[in-house]
VOBA-1610 file (N, C-alpha, C; in pm, whole numbers, padded with zeros to 5 digits, always signed):
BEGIN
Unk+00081-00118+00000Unk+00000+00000+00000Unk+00087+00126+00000Unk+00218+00136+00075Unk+00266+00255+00087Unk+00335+00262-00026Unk+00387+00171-00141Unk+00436+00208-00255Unk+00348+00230-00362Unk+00190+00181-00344Unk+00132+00268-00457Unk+00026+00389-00393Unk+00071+00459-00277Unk+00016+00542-00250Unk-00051+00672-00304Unk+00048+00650-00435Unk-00022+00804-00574Unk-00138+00728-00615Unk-00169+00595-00625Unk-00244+00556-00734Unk-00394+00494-00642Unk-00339+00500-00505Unk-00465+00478-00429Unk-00529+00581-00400Unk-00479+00691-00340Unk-00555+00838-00294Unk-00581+00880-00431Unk-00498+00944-00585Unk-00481+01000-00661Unk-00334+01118-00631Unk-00293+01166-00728Unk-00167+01242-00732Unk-00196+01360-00655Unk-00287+01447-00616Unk-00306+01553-00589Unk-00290+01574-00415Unk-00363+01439-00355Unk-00392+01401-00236Unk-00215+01357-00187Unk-00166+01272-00291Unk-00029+01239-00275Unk+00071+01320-00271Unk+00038+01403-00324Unk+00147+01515-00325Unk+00123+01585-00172Unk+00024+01587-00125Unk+00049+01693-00007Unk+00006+01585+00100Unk+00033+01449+00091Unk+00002+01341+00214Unk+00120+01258+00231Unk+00117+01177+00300Unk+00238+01092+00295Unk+00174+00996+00392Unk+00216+00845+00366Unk+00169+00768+00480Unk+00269+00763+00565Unk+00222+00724+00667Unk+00335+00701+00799Unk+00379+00577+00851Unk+00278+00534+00864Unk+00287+00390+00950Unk+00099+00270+00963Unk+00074+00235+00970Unk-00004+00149+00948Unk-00001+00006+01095Unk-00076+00051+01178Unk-00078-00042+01240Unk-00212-00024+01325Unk-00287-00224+01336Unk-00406-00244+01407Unk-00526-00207+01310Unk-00471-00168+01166Unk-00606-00110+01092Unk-00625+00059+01107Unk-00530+00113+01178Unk-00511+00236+01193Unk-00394+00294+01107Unk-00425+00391+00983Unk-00322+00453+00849Unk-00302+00575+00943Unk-00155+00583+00984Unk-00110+00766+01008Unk-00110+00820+00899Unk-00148+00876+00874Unk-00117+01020+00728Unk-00046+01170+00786Unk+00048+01231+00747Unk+00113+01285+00762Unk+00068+01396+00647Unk+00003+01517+00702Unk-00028+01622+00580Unk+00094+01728+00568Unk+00131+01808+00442Unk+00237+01879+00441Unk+00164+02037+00518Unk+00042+02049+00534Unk+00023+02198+00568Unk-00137+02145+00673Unk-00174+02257+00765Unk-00300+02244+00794Unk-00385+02258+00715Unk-00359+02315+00609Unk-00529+02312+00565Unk-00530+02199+00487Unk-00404+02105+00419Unk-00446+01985+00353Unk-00479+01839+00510Unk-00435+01911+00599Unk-00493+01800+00720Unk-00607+01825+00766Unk-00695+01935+00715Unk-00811+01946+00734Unk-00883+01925+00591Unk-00866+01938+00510Unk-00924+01822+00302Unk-00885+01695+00350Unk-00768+01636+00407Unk-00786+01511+00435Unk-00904+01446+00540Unk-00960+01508+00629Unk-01024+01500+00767Unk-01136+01459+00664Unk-01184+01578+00569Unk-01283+01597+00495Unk-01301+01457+00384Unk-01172+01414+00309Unk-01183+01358+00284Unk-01188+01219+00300Unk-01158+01205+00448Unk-01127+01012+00501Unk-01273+00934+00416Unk-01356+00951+00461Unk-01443+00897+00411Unk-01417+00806+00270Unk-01418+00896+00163Unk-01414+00841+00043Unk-01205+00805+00031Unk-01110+00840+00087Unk-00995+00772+00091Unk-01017+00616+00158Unk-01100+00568+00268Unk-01099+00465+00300Unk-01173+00362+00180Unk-01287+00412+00135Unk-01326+00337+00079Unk-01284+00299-00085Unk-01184+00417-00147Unk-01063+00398-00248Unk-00982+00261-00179Unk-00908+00274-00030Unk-00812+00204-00051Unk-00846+00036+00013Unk-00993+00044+00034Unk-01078-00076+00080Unk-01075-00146-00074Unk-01161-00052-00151Unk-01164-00132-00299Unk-00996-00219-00372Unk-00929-00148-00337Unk-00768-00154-00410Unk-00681-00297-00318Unk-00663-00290-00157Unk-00626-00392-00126Unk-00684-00441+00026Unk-00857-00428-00017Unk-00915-00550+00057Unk-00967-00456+00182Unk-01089-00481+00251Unk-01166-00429+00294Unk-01102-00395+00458Unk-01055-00495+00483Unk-01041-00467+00649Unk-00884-00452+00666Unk-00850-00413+00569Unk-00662-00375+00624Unk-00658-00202+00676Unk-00766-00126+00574Unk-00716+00024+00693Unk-00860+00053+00706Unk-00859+00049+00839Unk-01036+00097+00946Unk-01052+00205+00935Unk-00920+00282+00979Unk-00941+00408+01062Unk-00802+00505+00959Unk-00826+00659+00940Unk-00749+00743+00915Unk-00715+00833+01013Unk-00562+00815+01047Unk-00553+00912+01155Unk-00449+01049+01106Unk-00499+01180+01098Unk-00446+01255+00995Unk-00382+01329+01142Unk-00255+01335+01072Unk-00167+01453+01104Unk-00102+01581+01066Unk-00092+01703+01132Unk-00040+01844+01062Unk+00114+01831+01021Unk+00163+01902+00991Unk+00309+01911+00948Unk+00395+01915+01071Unk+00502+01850+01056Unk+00592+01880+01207Unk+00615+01985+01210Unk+00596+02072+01345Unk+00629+02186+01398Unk+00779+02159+01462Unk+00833+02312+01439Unk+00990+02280+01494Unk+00973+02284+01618Unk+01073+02244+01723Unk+01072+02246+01853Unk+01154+02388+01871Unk+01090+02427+01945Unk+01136+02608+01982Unk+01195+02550+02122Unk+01229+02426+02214Unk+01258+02452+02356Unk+01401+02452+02344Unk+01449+02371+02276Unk+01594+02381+02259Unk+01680+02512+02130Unk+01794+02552+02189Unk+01853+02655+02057Unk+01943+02715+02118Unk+02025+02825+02026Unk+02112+02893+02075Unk+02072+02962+02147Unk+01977+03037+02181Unk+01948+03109+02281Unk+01859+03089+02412Unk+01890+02934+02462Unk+01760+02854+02515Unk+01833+02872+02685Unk+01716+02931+02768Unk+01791+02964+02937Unk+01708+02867+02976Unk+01766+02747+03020Unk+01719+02662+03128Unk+01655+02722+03254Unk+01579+02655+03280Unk+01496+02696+03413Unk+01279+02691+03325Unk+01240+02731+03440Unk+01053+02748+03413Unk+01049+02815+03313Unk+01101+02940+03256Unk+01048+03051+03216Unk+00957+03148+03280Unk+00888+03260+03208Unk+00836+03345+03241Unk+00734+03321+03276Unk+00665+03359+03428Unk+00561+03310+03459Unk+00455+03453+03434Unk+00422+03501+03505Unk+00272+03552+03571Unk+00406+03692+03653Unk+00371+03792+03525Unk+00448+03917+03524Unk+00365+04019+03637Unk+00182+03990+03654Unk+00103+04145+03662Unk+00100+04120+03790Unk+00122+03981+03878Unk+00111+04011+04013Unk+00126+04038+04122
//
């Protein structure tokens, strides 16, 4: 499934999805932006039942869509260990 992934969703969906991992009947999808992880949300419906027809009904149940990785801001060159800034007004 994850090598014909253009030809199960279509190219358009493929281009801005990526699968992740596949396990229990549960597909991670990995979207490149929020708003294609919200067209995917929109679209699970008719993606499950594309990739039900293609290889067999009960291999993916569930679509679990994800946004783009966000960078981690806690670590960096300019990173001061400790809590941070709490509660300035009181």
């Amino acid at each position: 499934m994850f090598g014909r992934w253009a030809h199960l969703v279509g190219p358009d969906v493929a281009e801005h999805a990526k699968p992740v991992v596949l396990r229990e009947g549960e597909l991670t999808v990995q979207a490149s932006s929020t708003a294609w992880a919200t067209q995917l949300r929109l679209l699970q419906r008719q993606l499950l039942q594309r990739i039900a027809a293609s290889v067999g009904p009960d291999v993916v149940k569930r679509i679990k869509v994800q946004g783009p990785a966000a960078p981690n801001w806690r670590k960096g060159r300019l990173h001061i260990p400790g809590r941070g800034p709490r509660d300035t007004y009181g």
